[in-house]
PADRENGU-789487 format. One record per residue (C-alpha): residue in one letter; x, y, z negated; residue number from 1. Coordinates in Angstrom, 3 decimals. Example, Ala and Ser with C-alpha at 12.3 -4.5 7.8 and 13.67 -1.06 7.14 Angstrom:
residues 2
A, 12.300, -4.500, -7.800, 1
S, 13.670, -1.060, -7.140, 2
***
This chain:
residues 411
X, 0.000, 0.000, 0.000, 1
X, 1.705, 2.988, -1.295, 2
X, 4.779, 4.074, -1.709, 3
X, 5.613, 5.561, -5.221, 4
X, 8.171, 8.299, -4.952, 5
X, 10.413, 7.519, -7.580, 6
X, 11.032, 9.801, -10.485, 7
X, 8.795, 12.779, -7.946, 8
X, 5.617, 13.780, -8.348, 9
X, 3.077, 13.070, -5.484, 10
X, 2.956, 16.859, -4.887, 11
X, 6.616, 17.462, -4.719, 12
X, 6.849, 14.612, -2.071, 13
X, 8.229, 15.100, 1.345, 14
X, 5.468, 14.401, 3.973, 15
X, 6.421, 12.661, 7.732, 16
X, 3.264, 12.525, 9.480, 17
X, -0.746, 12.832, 8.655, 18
X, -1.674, 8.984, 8.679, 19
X, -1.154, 6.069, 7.120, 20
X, -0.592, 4.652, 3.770, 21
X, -1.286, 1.299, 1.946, 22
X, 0.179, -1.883, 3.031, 23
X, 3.678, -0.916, 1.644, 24
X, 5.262, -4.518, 1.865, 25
X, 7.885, -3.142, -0.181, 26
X, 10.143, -6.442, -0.515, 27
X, 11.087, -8.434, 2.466, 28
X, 14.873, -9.609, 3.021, 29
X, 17.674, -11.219, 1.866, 30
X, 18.764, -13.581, 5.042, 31
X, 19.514, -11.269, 8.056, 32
X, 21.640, -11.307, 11.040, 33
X, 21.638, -7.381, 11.400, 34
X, 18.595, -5.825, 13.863, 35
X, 17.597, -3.192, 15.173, 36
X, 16.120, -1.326, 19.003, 37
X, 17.215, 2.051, 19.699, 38
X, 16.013, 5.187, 18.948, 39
X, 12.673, 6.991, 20.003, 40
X, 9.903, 4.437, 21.066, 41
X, 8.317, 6.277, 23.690, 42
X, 9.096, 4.218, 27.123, 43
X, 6.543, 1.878, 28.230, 44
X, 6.974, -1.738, 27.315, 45
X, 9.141, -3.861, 30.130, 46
X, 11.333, -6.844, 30.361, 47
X, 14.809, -6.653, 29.928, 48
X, 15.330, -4.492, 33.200, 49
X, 18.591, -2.789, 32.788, 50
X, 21.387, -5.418, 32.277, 51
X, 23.066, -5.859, 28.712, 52
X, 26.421, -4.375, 28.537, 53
X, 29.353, -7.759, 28.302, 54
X, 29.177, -6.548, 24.378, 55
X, 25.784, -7.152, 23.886, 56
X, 25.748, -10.055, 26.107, 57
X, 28.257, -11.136, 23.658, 58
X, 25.821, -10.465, 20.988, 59
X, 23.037, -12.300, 22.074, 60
X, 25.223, -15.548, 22.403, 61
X, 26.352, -15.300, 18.956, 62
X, 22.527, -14.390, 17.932, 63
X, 21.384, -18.029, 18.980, 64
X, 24.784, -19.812, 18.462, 65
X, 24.579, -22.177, 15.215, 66
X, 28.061, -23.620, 15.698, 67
X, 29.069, -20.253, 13.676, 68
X, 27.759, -21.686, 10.411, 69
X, 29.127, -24.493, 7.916, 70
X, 26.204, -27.030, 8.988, 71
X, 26.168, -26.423, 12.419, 72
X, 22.633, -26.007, 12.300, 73
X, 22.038, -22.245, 11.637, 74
X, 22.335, -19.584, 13.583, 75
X, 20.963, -15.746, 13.130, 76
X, 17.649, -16.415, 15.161, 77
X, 17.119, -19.896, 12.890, 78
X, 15.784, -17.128, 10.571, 79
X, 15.120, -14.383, 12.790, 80
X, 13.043, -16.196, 15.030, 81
X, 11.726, -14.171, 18.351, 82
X, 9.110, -16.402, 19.094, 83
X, 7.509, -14.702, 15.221, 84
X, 8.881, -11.072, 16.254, 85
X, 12.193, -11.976, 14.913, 86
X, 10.833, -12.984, 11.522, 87
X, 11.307, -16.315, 9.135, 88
X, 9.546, -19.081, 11.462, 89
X, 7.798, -20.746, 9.014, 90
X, 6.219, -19.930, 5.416, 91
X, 9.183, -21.083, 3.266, 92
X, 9.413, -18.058, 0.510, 93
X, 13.312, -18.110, 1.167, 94
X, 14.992, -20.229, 4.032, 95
X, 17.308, -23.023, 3.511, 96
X, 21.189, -22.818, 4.155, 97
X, 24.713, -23.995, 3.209, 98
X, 26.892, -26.332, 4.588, 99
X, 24.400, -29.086, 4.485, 100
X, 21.075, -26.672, 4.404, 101
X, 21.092, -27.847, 0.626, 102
X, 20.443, -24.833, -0.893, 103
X, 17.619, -21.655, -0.540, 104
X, 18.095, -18.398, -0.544, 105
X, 16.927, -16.265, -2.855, 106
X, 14.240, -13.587, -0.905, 107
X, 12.079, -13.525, 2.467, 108
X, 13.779, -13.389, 5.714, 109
X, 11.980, -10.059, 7.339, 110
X, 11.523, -9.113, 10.893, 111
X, 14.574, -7.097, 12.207, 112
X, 12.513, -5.882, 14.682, 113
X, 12.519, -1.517, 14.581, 114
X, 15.403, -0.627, 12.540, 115
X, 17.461, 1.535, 15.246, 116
X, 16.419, 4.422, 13.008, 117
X, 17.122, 3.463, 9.598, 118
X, 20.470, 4.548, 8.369, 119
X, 22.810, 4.337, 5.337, 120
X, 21.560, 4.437, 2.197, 121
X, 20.737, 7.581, 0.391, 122
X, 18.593, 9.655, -1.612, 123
X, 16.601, 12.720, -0.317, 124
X, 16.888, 15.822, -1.267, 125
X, 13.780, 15.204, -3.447, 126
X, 15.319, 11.960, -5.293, 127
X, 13.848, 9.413, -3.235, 128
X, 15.755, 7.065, -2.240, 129
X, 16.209, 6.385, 1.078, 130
X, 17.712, 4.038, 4.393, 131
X, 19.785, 1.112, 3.835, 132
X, 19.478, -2.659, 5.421, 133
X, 18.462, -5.653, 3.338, 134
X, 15.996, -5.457, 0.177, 135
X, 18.249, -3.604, -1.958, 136
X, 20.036, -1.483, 1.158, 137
X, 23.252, -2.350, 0.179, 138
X, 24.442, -2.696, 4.222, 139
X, 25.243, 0.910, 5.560, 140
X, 24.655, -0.015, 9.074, 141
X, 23.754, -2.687, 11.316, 142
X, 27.299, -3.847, 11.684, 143
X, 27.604, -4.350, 7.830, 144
X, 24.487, -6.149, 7.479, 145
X, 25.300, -8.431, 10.830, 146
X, 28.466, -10.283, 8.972, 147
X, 26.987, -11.115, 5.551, 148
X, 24.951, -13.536, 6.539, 149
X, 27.752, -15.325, 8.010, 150
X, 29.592, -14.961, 4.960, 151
X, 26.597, -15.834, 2.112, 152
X, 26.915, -19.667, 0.294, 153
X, 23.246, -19.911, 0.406, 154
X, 22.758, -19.144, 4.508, 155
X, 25.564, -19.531, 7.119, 156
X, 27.928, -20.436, 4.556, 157
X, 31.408, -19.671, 5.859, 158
X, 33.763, -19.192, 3.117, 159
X, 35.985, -16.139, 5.259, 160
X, 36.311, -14.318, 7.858, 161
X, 39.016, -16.065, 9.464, 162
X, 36.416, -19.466, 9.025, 163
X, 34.072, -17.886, 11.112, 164
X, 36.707, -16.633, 13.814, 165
X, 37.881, -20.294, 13.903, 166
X, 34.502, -21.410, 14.493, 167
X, 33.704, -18.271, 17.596, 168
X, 37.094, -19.695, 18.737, 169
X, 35.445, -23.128, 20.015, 170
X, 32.630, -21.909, 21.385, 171
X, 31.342, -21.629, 24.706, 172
X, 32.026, -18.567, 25.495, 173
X, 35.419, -17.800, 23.687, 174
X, 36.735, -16.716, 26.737, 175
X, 34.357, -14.134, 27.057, 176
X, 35.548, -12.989, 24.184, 177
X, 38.445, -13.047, 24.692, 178
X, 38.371, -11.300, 28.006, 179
X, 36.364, -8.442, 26.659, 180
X, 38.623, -7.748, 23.609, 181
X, 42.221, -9.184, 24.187, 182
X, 43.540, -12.592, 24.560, 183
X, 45.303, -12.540, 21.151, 184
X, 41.885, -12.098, 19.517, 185
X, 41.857, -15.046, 17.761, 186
X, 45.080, -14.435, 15.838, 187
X, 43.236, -11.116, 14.221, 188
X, 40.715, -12.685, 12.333, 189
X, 39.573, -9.315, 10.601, 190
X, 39.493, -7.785, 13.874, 191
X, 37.751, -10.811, 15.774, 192
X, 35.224, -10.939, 13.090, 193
X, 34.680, -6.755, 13.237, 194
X, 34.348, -7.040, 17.211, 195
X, 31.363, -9.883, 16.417, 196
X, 29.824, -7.933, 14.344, 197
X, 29.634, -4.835, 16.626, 198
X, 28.737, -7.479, 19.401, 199
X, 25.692, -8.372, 16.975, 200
X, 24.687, -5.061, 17.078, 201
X, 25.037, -3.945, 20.648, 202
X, 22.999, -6.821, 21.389, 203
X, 19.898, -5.826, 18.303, 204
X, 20.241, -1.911, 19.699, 205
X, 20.257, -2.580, 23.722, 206
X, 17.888, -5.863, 24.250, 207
X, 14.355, -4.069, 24.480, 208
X, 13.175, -7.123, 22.462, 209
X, 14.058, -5.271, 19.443, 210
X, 11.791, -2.591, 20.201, 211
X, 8.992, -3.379, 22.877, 212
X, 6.366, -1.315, 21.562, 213
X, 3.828, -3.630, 23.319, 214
X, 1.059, -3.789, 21.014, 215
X, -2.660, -2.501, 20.973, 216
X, -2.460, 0.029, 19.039, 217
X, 1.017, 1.360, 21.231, 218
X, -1.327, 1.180, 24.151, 219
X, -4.004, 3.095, 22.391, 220
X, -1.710, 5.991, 21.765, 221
X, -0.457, 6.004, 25.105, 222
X, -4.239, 6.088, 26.424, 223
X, -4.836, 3.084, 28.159, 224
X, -6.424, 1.215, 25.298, 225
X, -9.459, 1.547, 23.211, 226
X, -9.953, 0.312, 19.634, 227
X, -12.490, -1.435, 18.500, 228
X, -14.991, -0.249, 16.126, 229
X, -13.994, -2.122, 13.297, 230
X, -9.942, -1.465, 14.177, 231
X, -11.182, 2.319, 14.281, 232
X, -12.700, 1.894, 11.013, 233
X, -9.354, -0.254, 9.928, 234
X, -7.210, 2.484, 11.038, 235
X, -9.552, 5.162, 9.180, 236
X, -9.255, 3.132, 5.577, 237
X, -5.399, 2.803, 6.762, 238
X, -4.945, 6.260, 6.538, 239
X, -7.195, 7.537, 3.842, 240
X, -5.699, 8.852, 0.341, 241
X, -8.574, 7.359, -1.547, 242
X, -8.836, 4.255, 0.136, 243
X, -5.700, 2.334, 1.375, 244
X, -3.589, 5.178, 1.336, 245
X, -1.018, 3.507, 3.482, 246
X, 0.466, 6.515, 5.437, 247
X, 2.881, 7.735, 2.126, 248
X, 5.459, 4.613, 3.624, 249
X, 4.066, 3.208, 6.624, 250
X, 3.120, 6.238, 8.926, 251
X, 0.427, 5.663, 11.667, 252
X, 0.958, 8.674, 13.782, 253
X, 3.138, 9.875, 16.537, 254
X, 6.539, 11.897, 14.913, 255
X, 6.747, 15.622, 15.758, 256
X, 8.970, 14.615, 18.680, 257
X, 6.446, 11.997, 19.777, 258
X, 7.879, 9.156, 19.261, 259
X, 6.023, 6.066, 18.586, 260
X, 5.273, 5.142, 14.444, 261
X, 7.495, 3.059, 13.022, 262
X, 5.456, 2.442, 10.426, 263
X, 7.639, 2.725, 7.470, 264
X, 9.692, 5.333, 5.962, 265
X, 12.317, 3.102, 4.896, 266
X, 12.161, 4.138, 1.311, 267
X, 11.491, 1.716, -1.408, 268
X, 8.742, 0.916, -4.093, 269
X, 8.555, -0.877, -6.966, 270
X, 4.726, -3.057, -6.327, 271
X, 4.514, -5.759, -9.238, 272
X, 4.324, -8.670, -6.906, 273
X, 3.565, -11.630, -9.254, 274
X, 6.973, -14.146, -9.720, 275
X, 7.022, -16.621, -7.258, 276
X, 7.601, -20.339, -8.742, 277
X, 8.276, -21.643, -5.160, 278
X, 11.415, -19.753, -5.328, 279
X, 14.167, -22.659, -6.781, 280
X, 16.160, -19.339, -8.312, 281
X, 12.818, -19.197, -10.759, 282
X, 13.144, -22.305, -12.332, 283
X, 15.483, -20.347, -15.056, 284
X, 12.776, -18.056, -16.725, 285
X, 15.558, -15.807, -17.575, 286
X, 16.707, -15.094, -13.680, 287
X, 14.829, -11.766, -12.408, 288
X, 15.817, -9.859, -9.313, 289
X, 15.697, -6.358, -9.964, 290
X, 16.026, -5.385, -6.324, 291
X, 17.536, -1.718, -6.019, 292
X, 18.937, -0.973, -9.574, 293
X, 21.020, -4.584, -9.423, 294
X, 22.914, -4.343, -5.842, 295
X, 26.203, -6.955, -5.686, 296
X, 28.310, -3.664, -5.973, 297
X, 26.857, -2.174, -9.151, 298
X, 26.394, 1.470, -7.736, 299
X, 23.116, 1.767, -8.960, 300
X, 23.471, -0.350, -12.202, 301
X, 22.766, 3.061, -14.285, 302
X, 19.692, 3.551, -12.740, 303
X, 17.641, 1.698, -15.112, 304
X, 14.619, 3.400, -12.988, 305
X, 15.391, 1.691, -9.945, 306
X, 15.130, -2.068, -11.164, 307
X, 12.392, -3.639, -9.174, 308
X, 12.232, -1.457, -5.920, 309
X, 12.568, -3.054, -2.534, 310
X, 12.673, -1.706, 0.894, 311
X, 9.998, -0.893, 2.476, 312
X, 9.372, -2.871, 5.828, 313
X, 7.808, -1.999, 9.046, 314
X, 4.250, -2.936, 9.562, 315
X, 4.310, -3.552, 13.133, 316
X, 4.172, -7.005, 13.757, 317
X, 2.822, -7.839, 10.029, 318
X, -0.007, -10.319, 10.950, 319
X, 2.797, -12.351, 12.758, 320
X, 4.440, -13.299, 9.225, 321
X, 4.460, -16.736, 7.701, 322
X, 5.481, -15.032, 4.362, 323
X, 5.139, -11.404, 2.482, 324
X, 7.272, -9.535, -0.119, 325
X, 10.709, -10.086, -1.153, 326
X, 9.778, -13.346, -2.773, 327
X, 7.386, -14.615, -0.319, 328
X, 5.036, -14.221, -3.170, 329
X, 1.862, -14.392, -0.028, 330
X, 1.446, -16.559, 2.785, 331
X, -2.256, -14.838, 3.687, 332
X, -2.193, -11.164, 5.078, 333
X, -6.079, -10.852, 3.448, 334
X, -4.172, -12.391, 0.374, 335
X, -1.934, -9.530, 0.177, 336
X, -4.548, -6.640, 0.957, 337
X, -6.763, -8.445, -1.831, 338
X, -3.873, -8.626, -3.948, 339
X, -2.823, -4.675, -3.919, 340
X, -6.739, -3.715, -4.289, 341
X, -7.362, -6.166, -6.827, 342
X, -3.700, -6.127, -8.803, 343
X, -4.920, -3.873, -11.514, 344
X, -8.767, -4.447, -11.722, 345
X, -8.797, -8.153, -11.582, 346
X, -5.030, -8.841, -13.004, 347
X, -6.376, -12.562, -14.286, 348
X, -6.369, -13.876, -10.651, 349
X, -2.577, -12.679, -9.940, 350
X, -0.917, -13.052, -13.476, 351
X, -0.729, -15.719, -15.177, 352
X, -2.056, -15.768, -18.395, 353
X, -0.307, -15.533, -21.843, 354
X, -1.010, -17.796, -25.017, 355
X, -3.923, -15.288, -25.918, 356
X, -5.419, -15.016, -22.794, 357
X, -4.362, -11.702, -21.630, 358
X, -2.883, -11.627, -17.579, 359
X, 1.176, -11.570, -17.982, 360
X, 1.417, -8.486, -15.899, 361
X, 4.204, -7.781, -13.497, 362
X, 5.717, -10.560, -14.660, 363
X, 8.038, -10.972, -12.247, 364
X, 10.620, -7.838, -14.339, 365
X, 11.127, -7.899, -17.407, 366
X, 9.133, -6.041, -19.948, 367
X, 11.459, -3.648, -20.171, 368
X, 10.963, -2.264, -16.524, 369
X, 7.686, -3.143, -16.323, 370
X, 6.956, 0.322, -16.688, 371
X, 9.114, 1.315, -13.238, 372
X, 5.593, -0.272, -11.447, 373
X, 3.688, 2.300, -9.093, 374
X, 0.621, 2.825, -11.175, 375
X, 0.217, 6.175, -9.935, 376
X, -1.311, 6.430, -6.457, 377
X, -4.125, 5.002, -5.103, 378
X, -5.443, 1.758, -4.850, 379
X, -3.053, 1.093, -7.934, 380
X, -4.605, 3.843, -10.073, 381
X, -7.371, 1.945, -10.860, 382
X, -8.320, -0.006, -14.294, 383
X, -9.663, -3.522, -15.624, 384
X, -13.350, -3.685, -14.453, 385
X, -13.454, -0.617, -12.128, 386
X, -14.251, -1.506, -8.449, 387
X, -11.567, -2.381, -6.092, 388
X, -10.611, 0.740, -3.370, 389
X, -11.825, -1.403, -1.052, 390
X, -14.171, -4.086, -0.973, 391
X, -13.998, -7.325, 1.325, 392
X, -16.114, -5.485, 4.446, 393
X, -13.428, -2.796, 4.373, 394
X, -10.128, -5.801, 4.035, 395
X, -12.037, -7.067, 7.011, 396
X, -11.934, -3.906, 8.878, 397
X, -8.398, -3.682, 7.594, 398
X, -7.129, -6.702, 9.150, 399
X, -8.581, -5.659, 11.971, 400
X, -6.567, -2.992, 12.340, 401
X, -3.494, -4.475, 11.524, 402
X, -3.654, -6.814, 14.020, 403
X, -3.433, -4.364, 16.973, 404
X, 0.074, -3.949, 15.578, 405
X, 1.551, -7.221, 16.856, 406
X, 3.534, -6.897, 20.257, 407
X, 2.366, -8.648, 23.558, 408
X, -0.822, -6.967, 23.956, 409
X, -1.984, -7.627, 27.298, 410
X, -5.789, -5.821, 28.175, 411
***
């Protein structure tokens, strides 16, 4: 839904466009081989019809090439899948890796679809934080985020650099390589494995895959498609302060330059989402990840007010996921619209519930940042017993309306 502005009043907020708010599916990623499409989002959707440059060629080789991991079985799209709009292909909460695909990761592979225009992590001049790839941001730049996957125990699994350059040494297409960036390549592992990593992300920022901007609702605001009546109602509830007030992170509504919606702002929000016992990591009742506040390189470790904000993630292509948060908390789209409408005036279906038979609320953080939880704007301003902001007529409508934002429309 919403996106709370941390430590910022609503009114001191900075504002991006006039539309959409709710659906702020603030906690997708952990697994990722990079992404992104490049900037603007205002040419008509096309096949691939200017040739990628030998980089990105490059780049889309080592995309789908599973020979770079430990088991040989795992490659960037294994969790990236295109076929799902580059999402997780199935509705595993976290997706299996390692050297024998033994182990799971610990959060939801997202869609790396529409990140050309995120950028390095930082807060606004307001205090909101800001940009940044994976959950917690901690990769500056496509690049960054491209290698750690190949690098990670629990995905790809190599245990260095120089692993994975011995592994791009074997493959088909070495030579390629090797002709585009010097014969001796090889014998530089930190260089080989920096000139893969820029291949990953010619190939995410040049393949119009990354970017199509081929749904309904792209055709609609070119003109040459008309919503229905319940997506026009859908879109109208989308956008509505008082109702699913989704616009605050995921904007609806073409920038001032006229570029396409992203929809997200690439901030982060701190939602609640219930614990998710599917996730092996959860066994230990102790283990909680605290998302922004509890990055691998401690930056933010003093900002107690952070723990338990995720990214926010694009909604285009939303209806196309097999899993929703960063725990793959939801499998069910309606499960996750009834679940932000619902969260705080029906907490007993969501929570469990303690010895006294109260809901354990936002018991996925521990009580002591429990109170970091957007309970400020709306639908989440609402209290035990008090009606829902929307009822299931208006999730219907809802749906609706988020399903024009899957790519591959076709009239």
């Amino acid at each position: 839904m919403t996106c709370k502005r941390i430590l910022q009043p609503r009114s001191k907020l900075r504002t991006r466009t006039t539309a959409a708010g709710l659906l702020a599916l603030c906690g997708l990623v952990s697994t990722g081989c990079g992404g992104g499409s490049p900037a603007g989002g205002t040419p008509e959707p096309s096949a691939r019809s200017v040739p990628l440059s030998a980089q990105a060629a490059l780049g889309e080789l080592i995309f789908n090439d599973a020979s770079l991991s430990a088991s040989g079985r795992q490659s960037c799209s294994s969790c990236h899948d295109p076929a799902q709009a580059h999402a997780s292909p199935n509705t595993l909460p976290a997706q299996l890796g390692g050297a024998a695909l033994e182990f799971q990761g610990g959060r939801n592979a997202p869609s790396i679809r529409y990140l050309a225009d995120n950028r390095a992590f930082r807060f606004e001049a307001d205090g909101t934080p800001t940009g940044g790839f994976f959950w917690d941001g901690r990769a500056a730049s496509l690049q960054a985020q491209a290698g750690k996957p190949l690098l990670n125990p629990l995905e790809m699994a190599n245990a260095t650099e120089a692993e994975v350059v011995a592994r791009l040494s074997k493959a088909r297409y070495a030579a390629q390589f090797q002709q585009l960036f010097g014969a001796d390549i090889f014998n530089q592992p930190e260089a080989a494995f920096a000139r893969l990593t820029l291949a990953l992300q010619a190939y995410q920022l040049e393949d119009p895959e990354f970017r199509p901007y081929s749904s309904k609702y792209d055709a609609f605001l070119r003109g040459s498609a008309v919503l229905s009546t319940a997506e026009q109602r859908g879109l109208a509830l989308f956008n509505s302060p008082a109702k699913g007030n989704c616009a605050a992170c995921h904007p609806s509504a073409r920038s001032a330059d006229g570029s396409l919606p992203l929809f997200t702002d690439f901030s982060y929000d701190n939602l609640g989402v219930p614990r998710n016992p599917a996730l092996r990591q959860n066994a230990d009742p102790s283990s909680f990840d605290l998302g922004l506040c509890a990055r691998p390189d401690g930056s933010l470790a003093s900002r107690s007010d952070l723990c338990g904000a995720f990214k926010v993630p694009s909604l285009r292509n939303v209806a196309l996921r097999g899993a929703y948060f960063h725990n793959g908390r939801f499998s069910s789209l309606r499960e996750v619209l009834q679940f932000y409408v619902q969260r705080d005036t029906r907490p007993e279906r969501w929570y469990p519930l303690r010895a006294d038979g109260t809901p354990d609320k936002f018991n996925d953080l521990p009580p002591a940042w429990r109170s970091n939880v957007n309970t400020q704007e709306a639908p989440y301003n609402r209290r035990i017993g008090q009606a829902p902001a929307l009822d299931e007529a208006e999730i219907d409508e809802l749906l609706a309306f988020l399903l024009t934002l899957s790519d591959g429309y076709r009239p």
